[in-house]
TORKELO-724024 format. One record per residue (C-alpha): x, y, z negated. Coordinates in Angstrom, 2 decimals. Layout:
+---------+---------+---------+
:       X :       Y :       Z :
+---------+---------+---------+
:       X :       Y :       Z :
...
+---------+---------+---------+
***
This chain:
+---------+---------+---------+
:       X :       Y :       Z :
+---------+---------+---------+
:  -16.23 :   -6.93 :    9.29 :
:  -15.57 :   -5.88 :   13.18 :
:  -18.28 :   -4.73 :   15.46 :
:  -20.80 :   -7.11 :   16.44 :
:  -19.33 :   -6.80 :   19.84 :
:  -16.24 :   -8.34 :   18.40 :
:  -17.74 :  -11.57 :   17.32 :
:  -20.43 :  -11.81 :   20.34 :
:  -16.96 :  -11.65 :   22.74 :
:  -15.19 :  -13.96 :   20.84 :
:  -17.60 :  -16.57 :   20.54 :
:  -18.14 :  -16.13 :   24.48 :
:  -14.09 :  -16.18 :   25.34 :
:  -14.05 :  -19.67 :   22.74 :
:  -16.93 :  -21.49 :   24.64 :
:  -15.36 :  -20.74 :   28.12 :
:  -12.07 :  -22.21 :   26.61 :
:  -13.15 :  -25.03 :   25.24 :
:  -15.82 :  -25.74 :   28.38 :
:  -18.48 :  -28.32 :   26.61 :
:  -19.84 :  -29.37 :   24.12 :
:  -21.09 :  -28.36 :   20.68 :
:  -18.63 :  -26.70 :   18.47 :
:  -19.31 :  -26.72 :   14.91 :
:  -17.21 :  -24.10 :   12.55 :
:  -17.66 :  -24.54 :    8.46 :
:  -17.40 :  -21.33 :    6.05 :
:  -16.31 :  -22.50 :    2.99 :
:  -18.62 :  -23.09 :   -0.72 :
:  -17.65 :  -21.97 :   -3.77 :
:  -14.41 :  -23.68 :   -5.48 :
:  -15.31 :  -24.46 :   -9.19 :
:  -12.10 :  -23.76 :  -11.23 :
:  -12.71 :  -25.67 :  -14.09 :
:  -16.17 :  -26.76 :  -14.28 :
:  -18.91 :  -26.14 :  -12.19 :
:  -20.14 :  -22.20 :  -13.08 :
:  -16.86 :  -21.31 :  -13.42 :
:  -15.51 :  -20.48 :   -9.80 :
:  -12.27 :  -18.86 :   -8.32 :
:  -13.07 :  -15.48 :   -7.57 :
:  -13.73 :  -13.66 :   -4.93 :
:  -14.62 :  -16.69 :   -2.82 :
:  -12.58 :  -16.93 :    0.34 :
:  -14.02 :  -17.81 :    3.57 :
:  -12.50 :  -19.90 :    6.34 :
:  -10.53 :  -17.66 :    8.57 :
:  -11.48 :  -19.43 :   11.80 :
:  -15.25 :  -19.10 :   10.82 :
:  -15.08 :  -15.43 :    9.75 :
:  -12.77 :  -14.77 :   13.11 :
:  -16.03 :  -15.93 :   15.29 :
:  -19.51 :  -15.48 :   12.86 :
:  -17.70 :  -12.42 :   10.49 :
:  -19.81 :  -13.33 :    7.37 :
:  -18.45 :  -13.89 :    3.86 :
:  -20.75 :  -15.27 :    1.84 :
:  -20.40 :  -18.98 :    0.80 :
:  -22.70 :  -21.97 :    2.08 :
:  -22.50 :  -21.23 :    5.87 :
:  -22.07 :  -23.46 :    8.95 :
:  -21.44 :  -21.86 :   12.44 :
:  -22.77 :  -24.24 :   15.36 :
:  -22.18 :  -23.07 :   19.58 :
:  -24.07 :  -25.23 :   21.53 :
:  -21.80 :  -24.41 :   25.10 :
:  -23.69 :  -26.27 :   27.39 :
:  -27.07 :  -25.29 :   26.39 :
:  -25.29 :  -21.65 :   25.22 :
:  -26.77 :  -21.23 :   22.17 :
:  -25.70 :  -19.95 :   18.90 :
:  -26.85 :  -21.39 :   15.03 :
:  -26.19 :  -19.86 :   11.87 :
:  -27.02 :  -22.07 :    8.90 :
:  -27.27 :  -21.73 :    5.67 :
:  -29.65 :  -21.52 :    2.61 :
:  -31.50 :  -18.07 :    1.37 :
:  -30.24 :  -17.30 :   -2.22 :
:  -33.28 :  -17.43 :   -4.66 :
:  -34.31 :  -15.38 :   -7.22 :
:  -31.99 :  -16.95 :   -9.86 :
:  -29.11 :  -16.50 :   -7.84 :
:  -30.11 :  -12.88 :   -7.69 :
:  -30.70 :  -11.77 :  -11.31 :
:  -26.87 :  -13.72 :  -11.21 :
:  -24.93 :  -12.58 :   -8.53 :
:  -27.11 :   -9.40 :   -7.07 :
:  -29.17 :   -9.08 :   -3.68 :
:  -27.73 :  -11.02 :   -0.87 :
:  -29.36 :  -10.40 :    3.09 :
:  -31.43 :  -13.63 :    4.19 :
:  -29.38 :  -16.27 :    6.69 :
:  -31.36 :  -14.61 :    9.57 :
:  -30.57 :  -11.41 :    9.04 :
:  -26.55 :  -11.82 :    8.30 :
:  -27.11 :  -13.64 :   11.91 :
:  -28.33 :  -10.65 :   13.51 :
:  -25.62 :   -8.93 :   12.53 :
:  -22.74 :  -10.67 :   13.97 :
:  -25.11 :  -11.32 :   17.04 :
:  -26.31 :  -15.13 :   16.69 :
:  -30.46 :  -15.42 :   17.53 :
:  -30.61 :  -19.01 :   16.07 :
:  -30.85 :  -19.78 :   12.20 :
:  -32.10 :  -22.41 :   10.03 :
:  -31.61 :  -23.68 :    6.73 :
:  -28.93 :  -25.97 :    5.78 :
:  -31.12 :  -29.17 :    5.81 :
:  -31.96 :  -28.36 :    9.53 :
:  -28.09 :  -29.10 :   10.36 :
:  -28.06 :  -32.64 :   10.39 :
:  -31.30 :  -32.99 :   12.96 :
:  -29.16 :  -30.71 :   15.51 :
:  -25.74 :  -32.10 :   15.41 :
:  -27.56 :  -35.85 :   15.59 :
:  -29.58 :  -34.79 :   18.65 :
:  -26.57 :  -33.54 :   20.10 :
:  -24.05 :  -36.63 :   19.12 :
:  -27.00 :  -39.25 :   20.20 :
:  -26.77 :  -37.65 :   24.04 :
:  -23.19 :  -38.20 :   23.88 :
:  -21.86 :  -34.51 :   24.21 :
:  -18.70 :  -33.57 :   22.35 :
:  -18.66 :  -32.50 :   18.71 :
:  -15.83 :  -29.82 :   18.26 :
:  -14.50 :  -29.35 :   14.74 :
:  -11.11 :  -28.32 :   13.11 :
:   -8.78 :  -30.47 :   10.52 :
:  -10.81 :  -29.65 :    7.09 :
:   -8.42 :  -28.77 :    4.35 :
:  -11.53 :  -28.90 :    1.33 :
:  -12.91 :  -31.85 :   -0.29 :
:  -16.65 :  -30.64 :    0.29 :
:  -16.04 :  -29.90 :    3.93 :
:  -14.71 :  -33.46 :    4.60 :
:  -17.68 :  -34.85 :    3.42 :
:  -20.74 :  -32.95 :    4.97 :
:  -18.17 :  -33.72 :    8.18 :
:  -18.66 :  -37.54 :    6.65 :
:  -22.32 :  -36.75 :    6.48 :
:  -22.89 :  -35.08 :    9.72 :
:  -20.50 :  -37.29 :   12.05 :
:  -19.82 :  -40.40 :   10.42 :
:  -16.21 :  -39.61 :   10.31 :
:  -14.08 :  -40.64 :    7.13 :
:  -12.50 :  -37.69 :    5.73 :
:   -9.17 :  -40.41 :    6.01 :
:   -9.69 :  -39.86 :    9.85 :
:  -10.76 :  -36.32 :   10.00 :
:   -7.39 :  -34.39 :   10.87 :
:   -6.53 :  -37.66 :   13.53 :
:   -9.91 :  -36.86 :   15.22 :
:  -10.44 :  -33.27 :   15.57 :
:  -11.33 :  -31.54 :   18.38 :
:   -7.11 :  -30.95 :   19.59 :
:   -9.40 :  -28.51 :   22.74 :
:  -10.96 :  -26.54 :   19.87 :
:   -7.56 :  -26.22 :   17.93 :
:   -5.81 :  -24.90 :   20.85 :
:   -8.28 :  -22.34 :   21.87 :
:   -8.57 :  -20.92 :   18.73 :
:   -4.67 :  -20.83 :   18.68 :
:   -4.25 :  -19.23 :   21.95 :
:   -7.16 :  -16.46 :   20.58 :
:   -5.96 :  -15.93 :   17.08 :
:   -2.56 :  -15.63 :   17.93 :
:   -2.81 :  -12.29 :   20.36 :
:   -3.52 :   -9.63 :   17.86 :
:   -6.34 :   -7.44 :   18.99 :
:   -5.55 :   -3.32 :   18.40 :
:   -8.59 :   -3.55 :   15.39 :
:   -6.45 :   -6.85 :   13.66 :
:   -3.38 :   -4.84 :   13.96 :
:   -4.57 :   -1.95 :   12.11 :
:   -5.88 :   -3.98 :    9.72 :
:   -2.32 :   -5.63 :    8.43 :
:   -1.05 :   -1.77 :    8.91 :
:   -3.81 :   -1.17 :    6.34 :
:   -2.23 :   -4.67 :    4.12 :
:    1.08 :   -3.40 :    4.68 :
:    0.66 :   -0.17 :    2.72 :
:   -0.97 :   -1.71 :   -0.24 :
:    2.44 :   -4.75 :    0.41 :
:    4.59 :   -1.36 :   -0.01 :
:    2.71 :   -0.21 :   -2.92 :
:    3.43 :   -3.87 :   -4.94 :
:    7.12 :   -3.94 :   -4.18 :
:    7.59 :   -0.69 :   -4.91 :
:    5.94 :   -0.90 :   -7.76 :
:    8.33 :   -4.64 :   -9.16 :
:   11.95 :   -2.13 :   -7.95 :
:   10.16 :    0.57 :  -10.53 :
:   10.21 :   -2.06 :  -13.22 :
:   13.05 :   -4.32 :  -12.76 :
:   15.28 :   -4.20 :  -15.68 :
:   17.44 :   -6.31 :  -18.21 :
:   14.85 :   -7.37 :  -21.07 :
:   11.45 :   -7.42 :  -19.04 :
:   10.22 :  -10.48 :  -17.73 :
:    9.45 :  -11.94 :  -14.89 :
:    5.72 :  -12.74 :  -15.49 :
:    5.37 :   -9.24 :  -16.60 :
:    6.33 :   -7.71 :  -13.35 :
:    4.20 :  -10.13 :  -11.63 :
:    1.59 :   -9.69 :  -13.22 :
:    1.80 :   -5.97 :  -12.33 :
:    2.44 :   -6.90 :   -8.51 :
:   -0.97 :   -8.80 :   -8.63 :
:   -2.96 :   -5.99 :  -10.67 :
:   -1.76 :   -3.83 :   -7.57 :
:   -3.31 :   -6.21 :   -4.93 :
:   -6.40 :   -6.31 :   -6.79 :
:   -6.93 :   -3.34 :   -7.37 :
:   -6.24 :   -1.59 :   -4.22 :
:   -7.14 :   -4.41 :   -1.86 :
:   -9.00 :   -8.20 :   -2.04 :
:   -5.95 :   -9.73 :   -3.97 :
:   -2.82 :  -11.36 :   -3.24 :
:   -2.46 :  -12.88 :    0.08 :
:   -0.28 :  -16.07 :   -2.18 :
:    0.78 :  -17.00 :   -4.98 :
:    2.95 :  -14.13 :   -6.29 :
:    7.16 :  -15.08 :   -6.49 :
:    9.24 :  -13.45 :   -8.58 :
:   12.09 :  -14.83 :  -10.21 :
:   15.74 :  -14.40 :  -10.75 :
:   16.40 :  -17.89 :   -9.51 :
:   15.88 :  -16.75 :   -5.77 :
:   17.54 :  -20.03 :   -4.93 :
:   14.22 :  -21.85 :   -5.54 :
:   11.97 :  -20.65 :   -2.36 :
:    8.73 :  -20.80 :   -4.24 :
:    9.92 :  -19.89 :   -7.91 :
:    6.56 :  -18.46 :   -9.96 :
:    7.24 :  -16.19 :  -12.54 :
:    8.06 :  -17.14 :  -15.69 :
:    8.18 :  -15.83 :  -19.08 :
:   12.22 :  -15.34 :  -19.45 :
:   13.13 :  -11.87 :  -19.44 :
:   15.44 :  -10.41 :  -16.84 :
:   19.58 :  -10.76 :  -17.48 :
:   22.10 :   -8.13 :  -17.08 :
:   23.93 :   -8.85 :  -13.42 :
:   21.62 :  -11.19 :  -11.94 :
:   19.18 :  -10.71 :   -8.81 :
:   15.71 :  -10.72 :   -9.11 :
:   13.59 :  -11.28 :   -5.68 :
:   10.08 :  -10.51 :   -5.18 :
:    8.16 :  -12.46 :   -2.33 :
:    4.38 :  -11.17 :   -2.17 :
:    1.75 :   -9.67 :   -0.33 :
:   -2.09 :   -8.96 :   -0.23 :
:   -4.75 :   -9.47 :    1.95 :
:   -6.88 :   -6.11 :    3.13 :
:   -9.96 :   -6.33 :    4.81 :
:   -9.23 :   -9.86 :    5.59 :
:   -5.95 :   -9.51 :    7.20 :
:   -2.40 :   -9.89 :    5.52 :
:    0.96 :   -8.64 :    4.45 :
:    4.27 :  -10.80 :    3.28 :
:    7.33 :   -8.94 :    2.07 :
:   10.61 :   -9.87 :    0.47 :
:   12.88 :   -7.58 :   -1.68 :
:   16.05 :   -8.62 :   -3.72 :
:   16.96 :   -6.65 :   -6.14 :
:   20.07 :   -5.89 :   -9.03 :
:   18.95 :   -6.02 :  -12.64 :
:   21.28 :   -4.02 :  -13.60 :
:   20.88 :   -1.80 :  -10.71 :
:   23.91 :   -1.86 :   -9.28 :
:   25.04 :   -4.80 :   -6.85 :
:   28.15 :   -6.30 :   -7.59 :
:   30.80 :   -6.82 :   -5.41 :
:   30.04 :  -10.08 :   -4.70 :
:   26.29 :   -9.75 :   -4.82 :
:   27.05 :   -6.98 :   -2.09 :
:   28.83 :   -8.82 :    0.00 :
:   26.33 :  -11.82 :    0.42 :
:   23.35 :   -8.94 :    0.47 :
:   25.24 :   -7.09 :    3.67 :
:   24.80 :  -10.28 :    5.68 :
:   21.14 :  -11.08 :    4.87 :
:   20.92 :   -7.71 :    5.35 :
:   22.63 :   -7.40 :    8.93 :
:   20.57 :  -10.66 :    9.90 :
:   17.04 :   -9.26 :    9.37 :
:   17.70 :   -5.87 :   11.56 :
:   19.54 :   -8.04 :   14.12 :
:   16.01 :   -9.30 :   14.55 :
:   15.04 :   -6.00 :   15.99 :
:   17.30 :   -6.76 :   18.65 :
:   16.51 :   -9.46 :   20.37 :
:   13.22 :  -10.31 :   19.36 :
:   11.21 :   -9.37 :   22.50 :
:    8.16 :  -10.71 :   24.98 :
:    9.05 :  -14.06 :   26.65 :
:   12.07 :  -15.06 :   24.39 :
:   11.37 :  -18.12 :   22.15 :
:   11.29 :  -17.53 :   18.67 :
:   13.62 :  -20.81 :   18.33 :
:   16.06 :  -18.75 :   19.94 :
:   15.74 :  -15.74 :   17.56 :
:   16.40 :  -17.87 :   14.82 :
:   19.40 :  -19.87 :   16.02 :
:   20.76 :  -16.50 :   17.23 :
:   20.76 :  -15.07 :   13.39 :
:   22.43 :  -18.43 :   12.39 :
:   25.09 :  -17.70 :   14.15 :
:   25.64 :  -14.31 :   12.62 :
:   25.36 :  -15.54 :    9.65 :
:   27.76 :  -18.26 :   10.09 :
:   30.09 :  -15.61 :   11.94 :
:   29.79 :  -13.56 :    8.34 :
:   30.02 :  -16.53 :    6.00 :
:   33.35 :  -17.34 :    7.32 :
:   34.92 :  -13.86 :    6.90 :
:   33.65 :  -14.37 :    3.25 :
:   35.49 :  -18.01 :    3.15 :
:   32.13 :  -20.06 :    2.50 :
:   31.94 :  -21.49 :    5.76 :
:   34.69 :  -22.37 :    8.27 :
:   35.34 :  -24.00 :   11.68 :
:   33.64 :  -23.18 :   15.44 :
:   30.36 :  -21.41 :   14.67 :
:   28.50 :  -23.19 :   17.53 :
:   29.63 :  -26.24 :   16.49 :
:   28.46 :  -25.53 :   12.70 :
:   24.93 :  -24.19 :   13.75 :
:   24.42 :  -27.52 :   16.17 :
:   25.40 :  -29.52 :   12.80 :
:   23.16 :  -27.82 :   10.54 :
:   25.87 :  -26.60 :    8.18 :
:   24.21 :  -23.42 :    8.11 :
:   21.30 :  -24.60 :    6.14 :
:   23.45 :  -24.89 :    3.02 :
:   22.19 :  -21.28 :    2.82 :
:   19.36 :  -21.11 :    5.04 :
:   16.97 :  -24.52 :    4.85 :
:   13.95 :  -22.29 :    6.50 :
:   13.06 :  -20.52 :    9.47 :
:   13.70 :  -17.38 :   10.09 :
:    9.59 :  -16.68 :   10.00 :
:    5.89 :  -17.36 :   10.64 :
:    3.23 :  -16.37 :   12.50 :
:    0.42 :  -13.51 :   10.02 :
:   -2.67 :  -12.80 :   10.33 :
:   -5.94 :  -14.02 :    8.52 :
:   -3.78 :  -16.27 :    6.83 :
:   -0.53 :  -15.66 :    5.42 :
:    0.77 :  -18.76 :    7.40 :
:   -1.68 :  -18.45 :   10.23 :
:   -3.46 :  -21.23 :   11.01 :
:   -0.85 :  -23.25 :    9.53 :
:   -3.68 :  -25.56 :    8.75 :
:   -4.65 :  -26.20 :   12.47 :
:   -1.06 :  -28.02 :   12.73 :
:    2.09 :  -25.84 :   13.07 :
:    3.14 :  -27.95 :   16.04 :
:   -0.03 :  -26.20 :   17.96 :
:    0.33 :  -22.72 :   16.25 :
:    4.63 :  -22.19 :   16.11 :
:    5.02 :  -24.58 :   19.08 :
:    4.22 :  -25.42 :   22.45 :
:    4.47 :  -28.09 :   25.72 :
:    7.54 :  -26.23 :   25.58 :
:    8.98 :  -25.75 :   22.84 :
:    8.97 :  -28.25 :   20.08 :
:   10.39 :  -28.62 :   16.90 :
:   13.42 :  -30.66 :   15.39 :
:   11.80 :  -32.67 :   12.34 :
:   14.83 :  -34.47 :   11.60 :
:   17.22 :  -31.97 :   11.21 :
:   17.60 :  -30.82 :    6.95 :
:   16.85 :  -26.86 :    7.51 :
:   14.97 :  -26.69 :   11.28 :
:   12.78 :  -28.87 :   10.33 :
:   11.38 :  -25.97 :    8.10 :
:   11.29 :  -24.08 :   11.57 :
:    7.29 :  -23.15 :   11.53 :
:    8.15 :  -20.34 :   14.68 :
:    9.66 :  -21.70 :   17.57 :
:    7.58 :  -20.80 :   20.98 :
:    7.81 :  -17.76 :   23.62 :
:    6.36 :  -14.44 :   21.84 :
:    4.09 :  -12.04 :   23.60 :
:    2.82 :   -9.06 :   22.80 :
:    0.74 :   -8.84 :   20.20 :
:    2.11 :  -11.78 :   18.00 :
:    2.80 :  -11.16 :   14.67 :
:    5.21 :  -12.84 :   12.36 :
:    7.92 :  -12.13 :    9.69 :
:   11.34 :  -11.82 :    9.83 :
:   12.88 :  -13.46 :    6.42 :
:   16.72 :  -14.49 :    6.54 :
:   18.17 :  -15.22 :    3.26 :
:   21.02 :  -16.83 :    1.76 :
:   20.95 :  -18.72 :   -0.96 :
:   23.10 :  -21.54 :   -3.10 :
:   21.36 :  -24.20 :   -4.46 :
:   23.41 :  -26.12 :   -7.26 :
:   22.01 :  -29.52 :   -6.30 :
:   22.20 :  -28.94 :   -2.57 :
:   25.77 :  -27.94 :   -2.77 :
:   26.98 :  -31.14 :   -5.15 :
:   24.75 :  -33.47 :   -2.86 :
:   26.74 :  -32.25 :    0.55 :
:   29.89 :  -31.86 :   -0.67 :
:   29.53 :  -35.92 :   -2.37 :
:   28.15 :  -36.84 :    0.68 :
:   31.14 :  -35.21 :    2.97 :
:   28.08 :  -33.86 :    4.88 :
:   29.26 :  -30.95 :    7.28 :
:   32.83 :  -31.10 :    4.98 :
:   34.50 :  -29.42 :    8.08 :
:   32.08 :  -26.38 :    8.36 :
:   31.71 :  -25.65 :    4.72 :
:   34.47 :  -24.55 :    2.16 :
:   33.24 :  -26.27 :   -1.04 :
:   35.56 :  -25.35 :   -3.16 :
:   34.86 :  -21.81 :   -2.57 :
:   31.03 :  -22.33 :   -2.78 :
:   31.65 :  -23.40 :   -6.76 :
:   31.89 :  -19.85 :   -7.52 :
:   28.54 :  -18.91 :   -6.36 :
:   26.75 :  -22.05 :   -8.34 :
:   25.05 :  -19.16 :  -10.49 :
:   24.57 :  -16.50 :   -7.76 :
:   20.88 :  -17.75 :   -7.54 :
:   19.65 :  -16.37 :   -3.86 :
:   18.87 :  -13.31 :   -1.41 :
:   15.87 :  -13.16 :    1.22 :
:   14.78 :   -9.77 :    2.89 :
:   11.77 :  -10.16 :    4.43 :
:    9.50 :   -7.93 :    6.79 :
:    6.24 :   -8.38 :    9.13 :
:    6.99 :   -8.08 :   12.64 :
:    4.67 :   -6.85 :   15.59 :
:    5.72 :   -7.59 :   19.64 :
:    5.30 :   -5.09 :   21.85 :
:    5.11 :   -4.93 :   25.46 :
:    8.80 :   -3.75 :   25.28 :
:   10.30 :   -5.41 :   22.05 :
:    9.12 :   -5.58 :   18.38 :
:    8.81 :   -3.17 :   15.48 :
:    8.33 :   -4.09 :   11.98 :
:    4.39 :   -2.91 :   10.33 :
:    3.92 :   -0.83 :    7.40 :
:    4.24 :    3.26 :    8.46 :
:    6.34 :    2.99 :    4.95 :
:    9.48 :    1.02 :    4.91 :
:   10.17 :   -0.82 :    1.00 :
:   13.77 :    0.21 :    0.22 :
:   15.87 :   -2.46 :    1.29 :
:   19.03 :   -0.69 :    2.45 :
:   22.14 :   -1.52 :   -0.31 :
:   22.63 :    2.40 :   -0.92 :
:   18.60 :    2.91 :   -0.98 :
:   18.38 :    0.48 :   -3.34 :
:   21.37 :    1.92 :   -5.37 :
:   20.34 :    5.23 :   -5.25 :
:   16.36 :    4.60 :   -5.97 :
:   17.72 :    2.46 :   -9.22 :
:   19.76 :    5.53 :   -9.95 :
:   17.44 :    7.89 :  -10.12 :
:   14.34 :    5.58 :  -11.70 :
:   16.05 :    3.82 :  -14.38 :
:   19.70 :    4.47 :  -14.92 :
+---------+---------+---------+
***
């Protein structure tokens, strides 16, 4: 939790940009996990309502009344059988006081409030709900049917929070610093272990124990696999093989902020020649970002700008052939690269993906291509500015299916050297991935430690730890 400054200016900044009405922000309940008692732990509240009312604890309902400008907390005090349970928690009122809001009431009192304010006609803010429970006190409260929910929230509400959310303040920033280092900790922690014979649900596991214990837990679902060709490939019980890759995609989340890395690594230690070779290029393409990601260029741009390198790189290898504009305006590249090059990160790994990514990674400006196979997956597209941040994550990858579907279907036959791609059927895949902060005067990448990443780092480490 921030200051109580830092919620009391927030709340003011989000009632000037929305302008009326009565905006009504819902923390999350517990989520039972297999029957009732039994609940996923730690609960995790809604970003958007701990970004403006700071509290944690489940049961909670934010309410700004803007024209009348006043500020509700509600929720239920715990009893005394919640307490010999789950401990002490501080009465509704007082977690109010704490994060600035005056108002307060129990949860039974929220249905008289929003009515008196829907009967006079006023608008009634709220975001697209993503849980069951939230849809239907919405259902309750508004009338709404969760089937029409996402159509009719408040789009005013959405982009304000957007526009706030997105612009990192110096606190937020140290805060995924903070995520980072525990991020550096996991992955360092999977290169230390990788070897033929242990498997991949062991080295998981040990990448999660890391984000619990130094930090709230894992900011996703943990991947790591040796079939890097599958983007979201959990781990598994098969032990590691001599000569293949193993990548690790995780992160953790830190006093409510996140981190997202990618490492690939050899099992055996040492790359192979043509492990190397693919490696170099993913490798080139994620520093290039460093480059020419900078204030007031569009993300979009970034991205198409490392598909060209990479195409420019594929063809000296022989997978990929033909006028490298031309290739990147067909999609060929997405034979090896079918997502963007990154995301916006903050509260949520994805940040406020669930808003709508056509709000949060676009604009009036810049909008996305849902029809081509590859940008479609573009979640980034729109100007940066300082204080974004997002990741950088090229990778290359070759996806059995994918490559006997094109090459059956002739699709992009005069960009892409198919007979040549049959030797990398097994290769599985490569991403490198890294969270990115604008500056006022270009971007750096967060974490004060950089994970080993670097072909001879990597050799060398695996030298000296294992081999």
């Amino acid at each position: 939790m921030f200051s109580k400054t830092t919620y009391v200016e927030r709340r003011q900044t989000l009632k000037k940009l929305v302008g009326n009405g009565v905006i009504i922000l819902f923390g999350n309940n517990e989520a039972p996990y297999n029957y009732p008692a039994n609940c996923y732990a730690p609960m995790r509240q809604d970003s958007s309502f701990l970004y403006y009312f700071g509290q944690h604890r489940d049961g909670l309902v934010g309410v700004i009344d803007i024209d009348n400008d006043e500020e509700w907390l509600f929720g239920d005090d715990i009893d005394v059988e919640d307490i010999v349970w789950m401990g002490f928690t501080p009465s509704v009122a007082e977690l109010a006081a704490e994060v600035g809001v005056t108002k307060t009431a129990p949860m039974k009192a929220l249905s008289s409030v929003c009515c008196d304010r829907v009967a006079a006609h006023r608008p009634v803010h709220f975001l697209p709900p993503y849980r069951f429970d939230t849809k239907i006190q919405i259902m309750d409260l508004l009338g709404i049917h969760p089937s029409e929910q996402k159509m009719k929230a408040s789009l005013p509400l959405i982009k304000a929070v957007v526009e706030m959310r997105s612009t990192k303040e110096p606190q937020e920033i140290e805060a995924i610093e903070r995520a980072c280092e525990v991020g550096y900790q996991m992955h360092t922690t999977a290169q230390r272990l990788i070897r033929p014979g242990v498997t991949e649900r062991y080295i998981g596991g040990q990448v999660d124990g890391i984000a619990r214990s130094l930090a709230q837990g894992t900011s996703f679902a943990t991947i790591f696999t040796q079939h890097g060709e599958i983007m979201h490939g959990a781990p598994s019980g098969a032990p590691l093989e001599a000569g293949r890759l193993a990548l690790c995609d995780a992160g953790c989340e830190l006093d409510d902020y996140c981190s997202d890395n990618t490492r690939t690594m050899p099992v055996s230690g040492k790359f192979t020649q043509q492990q190397r070779e693919i490696y170099s290029i993913v490798e080139e393409c994620h520093d290039y970002v460093l480059q020419v990601a900078k204030p007031d260029v569009k993300y979009m741009d970034v991205h198409f700008a490392v598909c060209r390198l990479m195409t420019e790189r594929l063809k000296e290898l022989g997978l990929m052939k033909g006028d490298t504009d031309e290739a990147v305006r067909a999609g060929a590249h997405a034979m090896f690269l079918p997502h963007g090059l990154g995301h916006m990160m903050g509260m949520d790994v994805h940040d406020m993906e669930g808003l709508g990514q056509i709000y949060v990674g676009f604009d009036d400006e810049t909008r996305p291509n849902l029809e081509q196979f590859g940008t479609n997956c573009l979640r980034m597209g729109r100007r940066l500015e300082p204080g974004f941040v997002l990741t950088d994550e090229p990778g290359i990858y070759f996806i059995p299916h994918l490559i006997d579907l094109w090459r059956t279907e002739k699709h992009c036959e005069e960009f892409l050297c198919f007979d040549k791609l049959e030797q990398y059927k097994d290769f599985g895949g490569i991403r490198i991935e890294d969270d990115l902060l604008i500056t006022e005067g270009g971007c750096r990448f967060m974490g004060h430690k950089r994970i080993p990443y670097h072909i001879d780092d990597i050799d060398g480490m695996l030298d000296g730890l294992l081999f």
